[in-house]
C-alpha positions as a Markdown table, in Angstrom:
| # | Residue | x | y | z |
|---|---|---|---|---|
| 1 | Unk | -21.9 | -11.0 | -28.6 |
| 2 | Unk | -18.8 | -10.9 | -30.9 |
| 3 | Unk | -15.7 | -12.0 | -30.0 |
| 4 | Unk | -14.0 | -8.4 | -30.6 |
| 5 | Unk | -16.1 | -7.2 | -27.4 |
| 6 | Unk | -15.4 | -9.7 | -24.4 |
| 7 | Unk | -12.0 | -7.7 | -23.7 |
| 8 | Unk | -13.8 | -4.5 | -23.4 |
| 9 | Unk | -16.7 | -6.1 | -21.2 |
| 10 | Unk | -14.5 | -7.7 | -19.0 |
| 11 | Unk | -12.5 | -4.5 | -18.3 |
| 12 | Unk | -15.1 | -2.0 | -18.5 |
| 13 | Unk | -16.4 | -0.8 | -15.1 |
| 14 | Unk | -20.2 | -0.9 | -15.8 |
| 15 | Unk | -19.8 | -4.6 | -15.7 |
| 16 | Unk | -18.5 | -4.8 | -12.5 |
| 17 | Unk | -21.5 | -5.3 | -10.4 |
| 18 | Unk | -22.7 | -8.2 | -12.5 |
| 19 | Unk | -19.8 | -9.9 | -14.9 |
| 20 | Unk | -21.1 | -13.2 | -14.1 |
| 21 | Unk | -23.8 | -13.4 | -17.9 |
| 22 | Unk | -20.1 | -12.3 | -19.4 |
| 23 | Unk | -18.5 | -15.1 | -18.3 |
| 24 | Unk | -21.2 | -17.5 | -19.2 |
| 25 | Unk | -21.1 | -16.5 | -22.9 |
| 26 | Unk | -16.6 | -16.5 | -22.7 |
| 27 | Unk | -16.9 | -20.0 | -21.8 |
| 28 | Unk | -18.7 | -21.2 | -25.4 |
| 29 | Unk | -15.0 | -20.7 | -26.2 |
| 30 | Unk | -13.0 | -21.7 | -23.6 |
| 31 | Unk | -9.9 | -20.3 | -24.9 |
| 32 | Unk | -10.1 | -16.8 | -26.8 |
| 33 | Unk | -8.1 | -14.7 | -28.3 |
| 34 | Unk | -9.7 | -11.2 | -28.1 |
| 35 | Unk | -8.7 | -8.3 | -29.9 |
| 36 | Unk | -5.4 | -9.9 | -31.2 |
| 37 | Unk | -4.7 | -9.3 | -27.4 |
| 38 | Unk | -4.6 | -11.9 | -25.1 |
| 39 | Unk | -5.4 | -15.5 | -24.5 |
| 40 | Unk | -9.0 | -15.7 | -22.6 |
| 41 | Unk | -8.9 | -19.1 | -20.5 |
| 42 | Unk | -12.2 | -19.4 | -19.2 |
| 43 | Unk | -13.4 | -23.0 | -18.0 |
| 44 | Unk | -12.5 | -25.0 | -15.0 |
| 45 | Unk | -10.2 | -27.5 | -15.9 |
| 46 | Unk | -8.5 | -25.9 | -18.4 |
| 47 | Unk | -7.4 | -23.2 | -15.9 |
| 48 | Unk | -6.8 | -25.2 | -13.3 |
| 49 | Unk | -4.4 | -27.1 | -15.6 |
| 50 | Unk | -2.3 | -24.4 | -16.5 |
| 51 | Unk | -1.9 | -23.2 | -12.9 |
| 52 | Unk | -0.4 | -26.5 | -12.5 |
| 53 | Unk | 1.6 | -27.1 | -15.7 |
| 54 | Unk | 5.6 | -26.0 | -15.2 |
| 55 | Unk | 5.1 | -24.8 | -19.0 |
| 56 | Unk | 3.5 | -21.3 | -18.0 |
| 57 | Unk | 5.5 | -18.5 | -16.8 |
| 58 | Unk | 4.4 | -15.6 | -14.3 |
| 59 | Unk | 7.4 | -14.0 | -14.9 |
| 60 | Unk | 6.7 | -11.0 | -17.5 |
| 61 | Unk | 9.8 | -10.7 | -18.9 |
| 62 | Unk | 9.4 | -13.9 | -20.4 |
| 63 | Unk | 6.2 | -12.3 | -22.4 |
| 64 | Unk | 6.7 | -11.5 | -25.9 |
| 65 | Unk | 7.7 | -8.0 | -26.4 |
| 66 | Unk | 4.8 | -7.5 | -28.8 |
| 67 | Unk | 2.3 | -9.3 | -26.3 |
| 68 | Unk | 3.8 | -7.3 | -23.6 |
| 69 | Unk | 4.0 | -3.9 | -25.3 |
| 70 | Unk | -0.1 | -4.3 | -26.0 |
| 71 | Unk | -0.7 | -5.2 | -22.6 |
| 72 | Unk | -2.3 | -2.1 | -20.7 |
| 73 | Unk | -0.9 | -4.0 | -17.5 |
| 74 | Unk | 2.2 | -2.7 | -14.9 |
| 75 | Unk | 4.4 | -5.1 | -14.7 |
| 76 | Unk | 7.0 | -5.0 | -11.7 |
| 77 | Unk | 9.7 | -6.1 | -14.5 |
| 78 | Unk | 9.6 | -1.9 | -15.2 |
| 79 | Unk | 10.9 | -1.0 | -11.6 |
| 80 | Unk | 15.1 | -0.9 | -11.7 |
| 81 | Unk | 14.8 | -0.2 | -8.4 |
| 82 | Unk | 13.9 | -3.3 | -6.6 |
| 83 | Unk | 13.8 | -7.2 | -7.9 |
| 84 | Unk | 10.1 | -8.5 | -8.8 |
| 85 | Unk | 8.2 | -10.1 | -5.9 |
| 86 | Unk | 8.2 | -14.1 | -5.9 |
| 87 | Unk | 4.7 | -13.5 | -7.2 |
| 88 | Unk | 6.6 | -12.8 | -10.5 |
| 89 | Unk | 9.2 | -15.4 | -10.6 |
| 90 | Unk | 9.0 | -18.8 | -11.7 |
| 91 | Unk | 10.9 | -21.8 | -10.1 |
| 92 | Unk | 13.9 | -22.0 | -8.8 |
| 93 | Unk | 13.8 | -18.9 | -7.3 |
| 94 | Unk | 10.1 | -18.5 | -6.8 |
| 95 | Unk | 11.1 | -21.6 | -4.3 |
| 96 | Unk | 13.2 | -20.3 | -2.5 |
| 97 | Unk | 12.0 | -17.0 | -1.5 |
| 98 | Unk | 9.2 | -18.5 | -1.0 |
| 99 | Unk | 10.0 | -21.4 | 0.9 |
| 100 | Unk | 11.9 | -18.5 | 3.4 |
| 101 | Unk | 9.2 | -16.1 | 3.7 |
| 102 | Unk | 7.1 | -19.1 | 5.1 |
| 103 | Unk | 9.0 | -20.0 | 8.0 |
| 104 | Unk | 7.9 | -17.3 | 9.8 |
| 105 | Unk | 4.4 | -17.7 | 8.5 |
| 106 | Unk | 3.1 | -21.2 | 8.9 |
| 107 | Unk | 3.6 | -24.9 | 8.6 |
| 108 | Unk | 5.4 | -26.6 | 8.9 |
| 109 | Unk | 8.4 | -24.1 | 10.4 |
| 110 | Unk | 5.8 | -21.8 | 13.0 |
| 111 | Unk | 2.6 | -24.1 | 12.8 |
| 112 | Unk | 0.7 | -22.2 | 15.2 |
| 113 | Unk | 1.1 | -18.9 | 14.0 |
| 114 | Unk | -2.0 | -18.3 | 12.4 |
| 115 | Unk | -3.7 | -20.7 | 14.9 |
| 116 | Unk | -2.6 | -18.3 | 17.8 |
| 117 | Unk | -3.7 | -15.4 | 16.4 |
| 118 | Unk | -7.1 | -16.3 | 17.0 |
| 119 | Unk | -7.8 | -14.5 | 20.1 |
| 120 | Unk | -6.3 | -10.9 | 19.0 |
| 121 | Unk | -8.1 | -11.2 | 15.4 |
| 122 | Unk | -11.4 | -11.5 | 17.4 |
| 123 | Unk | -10.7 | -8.2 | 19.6 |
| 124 | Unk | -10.1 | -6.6 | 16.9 |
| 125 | Unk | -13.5 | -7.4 | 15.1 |
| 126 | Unk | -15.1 | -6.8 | 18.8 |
| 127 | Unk | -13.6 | -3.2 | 18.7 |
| 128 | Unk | -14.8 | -2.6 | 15.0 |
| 129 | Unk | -18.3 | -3.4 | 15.9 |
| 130 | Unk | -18.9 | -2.0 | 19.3 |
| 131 | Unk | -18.0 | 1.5 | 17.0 |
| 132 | Unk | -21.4 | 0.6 | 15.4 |
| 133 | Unk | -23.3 | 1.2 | 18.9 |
| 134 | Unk | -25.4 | 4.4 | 19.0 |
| 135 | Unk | -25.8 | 3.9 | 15.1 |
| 136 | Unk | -28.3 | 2.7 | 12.2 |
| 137 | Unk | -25.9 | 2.8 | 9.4 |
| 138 | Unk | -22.4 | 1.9 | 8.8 |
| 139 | Unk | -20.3 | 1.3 | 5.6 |
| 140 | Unk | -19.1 | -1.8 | 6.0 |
| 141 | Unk | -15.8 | -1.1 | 3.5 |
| 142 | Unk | -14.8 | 1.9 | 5.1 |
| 143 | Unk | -16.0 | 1.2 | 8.9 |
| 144 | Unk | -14.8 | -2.8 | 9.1 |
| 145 | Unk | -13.6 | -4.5 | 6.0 |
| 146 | Unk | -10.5 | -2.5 | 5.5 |
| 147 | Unk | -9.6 | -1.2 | 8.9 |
| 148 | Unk | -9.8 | -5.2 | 10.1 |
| 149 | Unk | -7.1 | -6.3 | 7.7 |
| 150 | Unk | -4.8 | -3.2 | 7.9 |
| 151 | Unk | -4.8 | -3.7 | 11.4 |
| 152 | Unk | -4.0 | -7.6 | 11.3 |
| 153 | Unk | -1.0 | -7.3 | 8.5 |
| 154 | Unk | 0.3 | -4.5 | 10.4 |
| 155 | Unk | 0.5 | -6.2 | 13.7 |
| 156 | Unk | 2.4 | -9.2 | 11.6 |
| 157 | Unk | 4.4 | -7.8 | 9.8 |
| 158 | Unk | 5.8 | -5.0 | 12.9 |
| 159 | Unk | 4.5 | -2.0 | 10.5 |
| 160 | Unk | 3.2 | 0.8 | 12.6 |
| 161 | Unk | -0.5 | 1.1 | 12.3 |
| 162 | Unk | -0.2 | 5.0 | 12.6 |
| 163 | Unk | 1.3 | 5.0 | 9.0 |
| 164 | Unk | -2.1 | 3.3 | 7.3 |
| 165 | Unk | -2.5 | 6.6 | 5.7 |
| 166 | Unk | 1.1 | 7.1 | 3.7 |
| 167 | Unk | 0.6 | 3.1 | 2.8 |
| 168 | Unk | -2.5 | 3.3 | 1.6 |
| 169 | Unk | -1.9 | 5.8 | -1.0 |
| 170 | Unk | 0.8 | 4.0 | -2.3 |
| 171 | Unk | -0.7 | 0.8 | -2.2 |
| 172 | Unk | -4.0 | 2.1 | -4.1 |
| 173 | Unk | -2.1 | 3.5 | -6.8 |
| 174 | Unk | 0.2 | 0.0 | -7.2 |
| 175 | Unk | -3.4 | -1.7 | -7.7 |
| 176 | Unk | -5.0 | 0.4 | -10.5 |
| 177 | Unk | -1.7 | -0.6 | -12.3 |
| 178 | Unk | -2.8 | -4.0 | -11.8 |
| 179 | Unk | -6.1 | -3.5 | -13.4 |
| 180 | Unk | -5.8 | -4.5 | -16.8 |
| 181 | Unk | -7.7 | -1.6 | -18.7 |
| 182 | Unk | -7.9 | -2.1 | -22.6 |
| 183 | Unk | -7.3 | 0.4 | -24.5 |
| 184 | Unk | -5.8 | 3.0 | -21.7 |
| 185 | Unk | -4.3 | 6.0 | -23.3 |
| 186 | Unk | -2.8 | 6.5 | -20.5 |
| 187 | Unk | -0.8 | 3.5 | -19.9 |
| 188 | Unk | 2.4 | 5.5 | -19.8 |
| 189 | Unk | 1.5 | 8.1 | -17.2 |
| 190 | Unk | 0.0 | 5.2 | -15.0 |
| 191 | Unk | 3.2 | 3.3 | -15.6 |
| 192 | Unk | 5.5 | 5.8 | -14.2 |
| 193 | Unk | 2.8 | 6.7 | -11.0 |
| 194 | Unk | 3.4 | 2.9 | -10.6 |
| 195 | Unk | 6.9 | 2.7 | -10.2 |
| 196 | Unk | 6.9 | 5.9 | -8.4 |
| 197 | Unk | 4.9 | 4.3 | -5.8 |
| 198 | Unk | 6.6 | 1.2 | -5.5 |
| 199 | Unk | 9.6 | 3.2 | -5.1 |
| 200 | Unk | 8.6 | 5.3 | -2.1 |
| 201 | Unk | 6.6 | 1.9 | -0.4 |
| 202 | Unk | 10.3 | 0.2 | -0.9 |
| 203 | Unk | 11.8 | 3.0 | 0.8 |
| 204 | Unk | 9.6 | 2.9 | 3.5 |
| 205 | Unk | 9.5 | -0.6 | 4.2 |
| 206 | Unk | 13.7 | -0.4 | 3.7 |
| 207 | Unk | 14.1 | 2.0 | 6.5 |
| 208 | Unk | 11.7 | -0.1 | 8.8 |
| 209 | Unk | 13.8 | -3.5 | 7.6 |
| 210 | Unk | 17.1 | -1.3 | 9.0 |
| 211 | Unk | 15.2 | -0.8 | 12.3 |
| 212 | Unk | 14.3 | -4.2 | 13.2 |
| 213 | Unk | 17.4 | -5.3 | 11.7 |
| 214 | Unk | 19.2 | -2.8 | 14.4 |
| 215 | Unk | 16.2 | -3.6 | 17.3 |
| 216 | Unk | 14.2 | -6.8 | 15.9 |
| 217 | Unk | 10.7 | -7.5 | 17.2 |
| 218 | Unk | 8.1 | -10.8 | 17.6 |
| 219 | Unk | 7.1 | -9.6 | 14.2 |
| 220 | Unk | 7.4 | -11.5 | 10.9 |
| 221 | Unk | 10.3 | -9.0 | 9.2 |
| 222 | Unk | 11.8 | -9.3 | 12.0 |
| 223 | Unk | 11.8 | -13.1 | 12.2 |
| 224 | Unk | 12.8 | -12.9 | 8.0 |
| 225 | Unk | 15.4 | -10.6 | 8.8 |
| 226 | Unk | 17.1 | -12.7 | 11.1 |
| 227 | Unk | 16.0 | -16.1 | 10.2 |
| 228 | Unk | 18.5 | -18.3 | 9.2 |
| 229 | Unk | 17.1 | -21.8 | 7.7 |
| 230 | Unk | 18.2 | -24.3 | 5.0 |
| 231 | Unk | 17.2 | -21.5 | 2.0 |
| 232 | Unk | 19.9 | -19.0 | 3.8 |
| 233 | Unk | 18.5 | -15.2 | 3.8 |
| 234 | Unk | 17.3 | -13.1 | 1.4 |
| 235 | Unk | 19.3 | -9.7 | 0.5 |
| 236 | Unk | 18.1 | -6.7 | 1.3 |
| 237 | Unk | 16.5 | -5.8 | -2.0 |
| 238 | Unk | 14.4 | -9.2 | -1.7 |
| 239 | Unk | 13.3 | -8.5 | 1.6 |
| 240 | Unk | 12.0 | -4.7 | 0.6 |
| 241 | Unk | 10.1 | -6.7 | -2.8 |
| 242 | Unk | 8.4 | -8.9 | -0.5 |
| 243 | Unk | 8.0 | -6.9 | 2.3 |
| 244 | Unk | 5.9 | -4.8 | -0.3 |
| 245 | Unk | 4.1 | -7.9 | -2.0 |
| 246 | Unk | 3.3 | -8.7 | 2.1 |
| 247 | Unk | 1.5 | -5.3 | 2.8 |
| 248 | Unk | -0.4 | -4.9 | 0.1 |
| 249 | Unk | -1.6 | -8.4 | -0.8 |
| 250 | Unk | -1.9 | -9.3 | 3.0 |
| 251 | Unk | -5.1 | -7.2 | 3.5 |
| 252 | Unk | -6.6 | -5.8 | -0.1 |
| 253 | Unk | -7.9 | -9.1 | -1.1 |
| 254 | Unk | -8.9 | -10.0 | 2.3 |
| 255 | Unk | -11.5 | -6.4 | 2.0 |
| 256 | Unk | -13.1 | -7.6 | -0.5 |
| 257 | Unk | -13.2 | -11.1 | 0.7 |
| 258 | Unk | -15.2 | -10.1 | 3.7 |
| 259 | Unk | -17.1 | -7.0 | 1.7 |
| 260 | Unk | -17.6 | -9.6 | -1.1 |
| 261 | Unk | -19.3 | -12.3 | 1.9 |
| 262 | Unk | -21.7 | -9.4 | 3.6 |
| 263 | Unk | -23.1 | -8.7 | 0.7 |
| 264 | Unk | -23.9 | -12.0 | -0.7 |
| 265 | Unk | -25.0 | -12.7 | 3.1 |
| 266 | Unk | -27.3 | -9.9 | 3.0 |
| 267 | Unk | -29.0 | -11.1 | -0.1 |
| 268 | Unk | -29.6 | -14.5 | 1.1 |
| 269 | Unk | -31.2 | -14.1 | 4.5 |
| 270 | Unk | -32.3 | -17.6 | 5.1 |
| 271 | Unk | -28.1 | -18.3 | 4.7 |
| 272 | Unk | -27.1 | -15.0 | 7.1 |
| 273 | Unk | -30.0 | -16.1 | 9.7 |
| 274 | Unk | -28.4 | -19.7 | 9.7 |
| 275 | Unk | -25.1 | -17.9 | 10.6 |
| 276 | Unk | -26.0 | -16.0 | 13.1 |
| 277 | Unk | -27.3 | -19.2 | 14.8 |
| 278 | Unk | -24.5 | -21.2 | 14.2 |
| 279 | Unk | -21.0 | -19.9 | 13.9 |
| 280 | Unk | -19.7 | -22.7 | 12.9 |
| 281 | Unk | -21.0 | -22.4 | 9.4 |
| 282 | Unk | -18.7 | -19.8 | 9.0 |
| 283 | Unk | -16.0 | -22.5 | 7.9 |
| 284 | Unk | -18.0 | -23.8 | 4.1 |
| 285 | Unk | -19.3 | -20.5 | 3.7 |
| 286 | Unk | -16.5 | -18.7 | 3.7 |
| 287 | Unk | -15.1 | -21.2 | 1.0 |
| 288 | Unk | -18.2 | -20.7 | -0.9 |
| 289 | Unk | -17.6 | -16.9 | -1.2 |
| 290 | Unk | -14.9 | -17.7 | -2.0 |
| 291 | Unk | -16.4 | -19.4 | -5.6 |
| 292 | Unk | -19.7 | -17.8 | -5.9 |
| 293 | Unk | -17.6 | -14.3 | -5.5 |
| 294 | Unk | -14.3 | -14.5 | -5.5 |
| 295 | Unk | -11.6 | -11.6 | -4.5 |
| 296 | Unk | -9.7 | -12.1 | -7.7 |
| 297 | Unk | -11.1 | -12.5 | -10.5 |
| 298 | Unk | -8.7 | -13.2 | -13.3 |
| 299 | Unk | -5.0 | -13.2 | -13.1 |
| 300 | Unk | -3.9 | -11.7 | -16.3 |
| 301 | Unk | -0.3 | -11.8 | -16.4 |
| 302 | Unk | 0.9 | -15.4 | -17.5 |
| 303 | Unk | 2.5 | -16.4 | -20.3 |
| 304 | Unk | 4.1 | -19.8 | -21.6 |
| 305 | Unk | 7.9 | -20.8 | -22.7 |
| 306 | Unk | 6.8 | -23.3 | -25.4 |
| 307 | Unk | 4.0 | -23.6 | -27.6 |
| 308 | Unk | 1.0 | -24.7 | -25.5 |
| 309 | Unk | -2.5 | -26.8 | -27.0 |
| 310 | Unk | -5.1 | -26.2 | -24.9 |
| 311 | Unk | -8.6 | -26.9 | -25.2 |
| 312 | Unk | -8.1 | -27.1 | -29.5 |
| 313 | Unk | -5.9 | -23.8 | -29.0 |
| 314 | Unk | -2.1 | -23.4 | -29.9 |
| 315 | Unk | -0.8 | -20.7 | -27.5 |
| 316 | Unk | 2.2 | -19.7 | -28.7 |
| 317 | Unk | 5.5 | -19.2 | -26.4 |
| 318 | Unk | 5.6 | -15.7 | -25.0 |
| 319 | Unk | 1.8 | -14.9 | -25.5 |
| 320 | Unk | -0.2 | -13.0 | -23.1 |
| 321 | Unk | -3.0 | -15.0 | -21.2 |
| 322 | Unk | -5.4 | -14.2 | -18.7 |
| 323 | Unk | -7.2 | -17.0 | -16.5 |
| 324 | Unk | -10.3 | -15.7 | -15.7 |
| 325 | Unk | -11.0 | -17.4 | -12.5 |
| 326 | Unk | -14.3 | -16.6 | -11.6 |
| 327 | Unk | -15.4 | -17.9 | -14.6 |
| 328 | Unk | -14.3 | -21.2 | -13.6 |
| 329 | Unk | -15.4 | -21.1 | -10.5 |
| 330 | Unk | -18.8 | -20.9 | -12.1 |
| 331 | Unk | -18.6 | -23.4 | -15.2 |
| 332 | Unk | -21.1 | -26.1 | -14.7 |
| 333 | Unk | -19.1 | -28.8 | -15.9 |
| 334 | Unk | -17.0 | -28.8 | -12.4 |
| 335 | Unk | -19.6 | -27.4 | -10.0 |
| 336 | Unk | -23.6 | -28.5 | -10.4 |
| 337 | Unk | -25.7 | -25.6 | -10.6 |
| 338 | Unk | -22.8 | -23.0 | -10.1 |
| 339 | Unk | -25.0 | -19.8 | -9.9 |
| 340 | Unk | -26.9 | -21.1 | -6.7 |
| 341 | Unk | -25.2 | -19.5 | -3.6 |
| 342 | Unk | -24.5 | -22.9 | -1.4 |
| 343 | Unk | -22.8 | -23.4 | 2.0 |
| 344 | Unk | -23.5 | -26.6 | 2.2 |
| 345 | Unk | -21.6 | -27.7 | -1.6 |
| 346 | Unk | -19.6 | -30.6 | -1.4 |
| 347 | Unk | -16.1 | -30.9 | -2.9 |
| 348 | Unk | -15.5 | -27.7 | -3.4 |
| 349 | Unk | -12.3 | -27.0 | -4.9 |
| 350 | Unk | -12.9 | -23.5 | -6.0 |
| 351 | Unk | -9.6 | -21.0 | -7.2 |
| 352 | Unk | -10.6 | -18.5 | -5.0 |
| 353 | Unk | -7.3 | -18.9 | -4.1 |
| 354 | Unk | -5.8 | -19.6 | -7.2 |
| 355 | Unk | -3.7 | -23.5 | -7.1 |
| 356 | Unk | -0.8 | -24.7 | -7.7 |
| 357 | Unk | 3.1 | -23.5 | -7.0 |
| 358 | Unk | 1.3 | -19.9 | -6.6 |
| 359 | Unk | -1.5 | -20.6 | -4.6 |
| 360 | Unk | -1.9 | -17.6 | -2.2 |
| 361 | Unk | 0.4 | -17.5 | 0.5 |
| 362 | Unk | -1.8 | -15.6 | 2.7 |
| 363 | Unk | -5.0 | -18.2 | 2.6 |
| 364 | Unk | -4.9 | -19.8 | 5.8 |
| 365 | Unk | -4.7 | -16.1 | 7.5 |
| 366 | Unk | -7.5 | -14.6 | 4.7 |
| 367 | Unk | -9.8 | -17.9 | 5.8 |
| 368 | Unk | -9.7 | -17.0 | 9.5 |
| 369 | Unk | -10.4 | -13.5 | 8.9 |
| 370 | Unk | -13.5 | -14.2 | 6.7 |
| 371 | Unk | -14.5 | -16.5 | 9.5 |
| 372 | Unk | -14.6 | -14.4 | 12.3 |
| 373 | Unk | -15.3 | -11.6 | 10.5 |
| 374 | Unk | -18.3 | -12.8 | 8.8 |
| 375 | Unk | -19.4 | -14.8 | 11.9 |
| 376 | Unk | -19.4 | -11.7 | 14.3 |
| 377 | Unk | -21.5 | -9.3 | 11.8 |
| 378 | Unk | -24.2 | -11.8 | 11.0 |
| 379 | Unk | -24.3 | -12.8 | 15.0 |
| 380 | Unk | -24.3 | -9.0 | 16.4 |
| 381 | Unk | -26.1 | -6.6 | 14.0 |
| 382 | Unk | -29.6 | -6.9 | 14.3 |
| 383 | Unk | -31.8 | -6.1 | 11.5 |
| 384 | Unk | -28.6 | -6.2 | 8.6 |
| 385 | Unk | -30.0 | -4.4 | 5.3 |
| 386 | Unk | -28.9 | -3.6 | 2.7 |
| 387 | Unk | -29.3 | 0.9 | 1.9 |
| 388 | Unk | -28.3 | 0.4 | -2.0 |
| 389 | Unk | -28.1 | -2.8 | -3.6 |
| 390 | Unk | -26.1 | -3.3 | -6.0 |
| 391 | Unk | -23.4 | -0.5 | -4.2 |
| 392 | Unk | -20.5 | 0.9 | -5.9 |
| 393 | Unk | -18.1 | -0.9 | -7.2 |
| 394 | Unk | -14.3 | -0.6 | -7.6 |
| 395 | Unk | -13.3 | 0.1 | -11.0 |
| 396 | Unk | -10.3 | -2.5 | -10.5 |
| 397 | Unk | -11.5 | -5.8 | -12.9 |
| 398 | Unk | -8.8 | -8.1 | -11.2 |
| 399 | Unk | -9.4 | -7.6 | -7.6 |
| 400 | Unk | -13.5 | -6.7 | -7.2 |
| 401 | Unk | -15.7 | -5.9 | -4.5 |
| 402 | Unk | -17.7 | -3.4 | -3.3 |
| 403 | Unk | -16.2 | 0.3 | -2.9 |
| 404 | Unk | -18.8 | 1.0 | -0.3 |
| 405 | Unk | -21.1 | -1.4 | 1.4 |
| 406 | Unk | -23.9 | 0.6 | 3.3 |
| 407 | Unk | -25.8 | -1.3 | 5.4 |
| 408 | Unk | -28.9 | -0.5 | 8.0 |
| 409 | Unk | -29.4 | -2.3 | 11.1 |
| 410 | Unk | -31.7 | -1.9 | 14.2 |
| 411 | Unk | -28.9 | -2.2 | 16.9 |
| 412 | Unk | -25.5 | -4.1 | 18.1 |
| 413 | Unk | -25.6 | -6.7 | 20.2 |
| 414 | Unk | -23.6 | -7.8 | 23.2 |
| 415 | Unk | -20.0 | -9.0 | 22.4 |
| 416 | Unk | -19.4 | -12.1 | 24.0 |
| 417 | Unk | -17.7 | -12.4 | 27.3 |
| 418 | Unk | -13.8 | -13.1 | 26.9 |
């Protein structure tokens, strides 16, 4: 394989149910530039040293016009309308908004937050499967693995589970600008359907923001409408930009998460068969989806404010690079045979989650989630199967999963007593 064709692999759906052989040949080189385009970074260490060195920016106005103008990427930096999510921003103010949207959140300001939630995120995935009853088929995308998600970030954040359907256009049409396609012609049209959803989600969530701010709730924009801590509050354009980051992050990667886990489980029945026996196995597993299949697979919008050597690589200031995480979370010089599906691997410090200052907010919710989640299918459907292996996939190369996951089964069994 040449090195002009690992961009177009790596972003070409037909790939998308297998890119694992791809990232096996990317890391001979472990940092590439493809195309002219962008910086490939495709080993362990060397990723994981750039999500931890102060040198590289995820803000994208610090990319070089030239790298950014090739990019086929949406970056928030085009919306006038609303200030970039701290997803975008690098310290001090990444800090402080996200020091502030934590105290609502997690440790150490509400430490039992996600702890409590416990009991209501297991009704939930009780409801979802006694739906299955009377039934031998079920999607599990469409019938569990996003409805449980939606239903969870709704209930935290206060956002009215009734208006899943207006949010979920928008938020499916903020994703594909995520997707990094090479060579899209289109890059301009799906630019502007970008910002024109971002728009309409920021004035939805802004008119929701004025009602709690009028009536506030137990819920988390409430609490970071009204919070008042050392970091002072955020203005109202700050809390519509993470209110959005909040909704769609806070269940999109947890779908594939699960959707990601079922069908890895389904292929290893000796593993799902252990599960069902033991819940507790839930815990390693769930961080071992989390490296043998990983939510997000690169993160392609990173770029550094001085000349960077890497690996036997100058990258310069301002260029383009992509980490391409599940390629390190396969490279057998950090993980013994990385292609073996393994519950029981010890120290595993995948980046399922990413690391470092941006390490995903939402992990300790999106591990309890995969837990139960994963726990309560293996335990109650009898007889899984899998009706089409491998299922469709979402075109989308930076979050990927299954777009439907059917699955046979024999019956449902009893939920557990409360």
């Amino acid at each position: 394989m040449t090195h002009g064709t690992y961009l177009r692999k790596i972003t070409d759906p037909a790939n998308r149910a297998d890119p694992y052989p791809l990232y096996a040949e990317l890391r001979k080189t472990p940092v590439l530039r493809d195309e002219g385009g962008p910086y490939l970074v495709s080993t362990y260490w060397e990723i994981h040293g750039l999500l931890h060195d102060p040198r590289l920016s995820s803000d994208p106005r610090n990319l070089d016009p030239d790298a950014a103008a090739a990019l086929a990427v949406t970056e928030e930096a085009d919306d006038p309308t609303l200030p970039p999510s701290f997803l975008r921003l690098d310290p001090p103010e990444h800090d402080r908004l996200r020091r502030i949207a934590t105290y609502p959140f997690g440790p150490p300001h509400t430490p039992r937050r996600i702890h409590d939630m416990r009991g209501e995120l297991a009704r939930i995935v009780t409801d979802l499967i006694d739906d299955f009853e009377g039934r031998d088929r079920a999607d599990l995308v469409d019938d569990f693995a996003y409805p449980f998600p939606v239903t969870v970030i709704c209930r935290l954040l206060g956002v009215p589970r009734a208006d899943e359907p207006l949010f979920h256009a928008w938020a499916d049409t903020m994703l594909a600008g995520l997707d990094p396609a090479a060579g899209d012609a289109n890059i301009a049209d799906r630019r502007r359907a970008v910002r024109q959803a971002r728009v309409e989600l920021g004035m939805y969530l802004s008119e929701l923001i004025e009602d709690r701010r009028r009536a506030p709730g137990e819920d988390m924009l409430s609490s970071l409408i009204h919070g008042d801590g050392p970091d002072g509050r955020m203005s109202h354009a700050e809390l519509v930009s993470t209110a959005v980051l909040l909704l769609i992050a806070g269940h999109e990667t947890t779908v594939n998460l699960i959707a990601n886990g079922m069908l890895t489980l389904l292929r290893h029945q000796d593993v799902l068969k252990r599960l069902h026996d033991d819940s507790r196995l839930a815990v390693p597993l769930v961080e071992e989806v989390l490296r043998y299949e990983p939510p997000v697979q690169l993160l392609p919008q990173r770029t550094p404010l001085t000349d960077i050597d890497i690996a036997g690589v100058t990258i310069p200031k301002g260029a383009a690079i992509w980490l391409v995480l599940a390629s390190g979370n396969r490279d057998p010089k950090r993980f013994p045979d990385p292609d073996r599906f393994d519950p029981d691997r010890k120290d595993n410090q995948h980046l399922g989650f990413g690391s470092g200052i941006h390490i995903c907010y939402g992990a300790p919710l999106a591990r309890l989630e995969g837990q139960i989640a994963l726990a309560e299918l293996a335990r109650r459907l009898e007889n899984p199967r899998l009706l089409e292996d491998p299922p469709p996939y979402r075109h989308n190369a930076v979050l990927r999963g299954p777009r439907h996951l059917p699955v046979g089964f024999d019956g449902v069994r009893p939920a557990r007593e409360p």
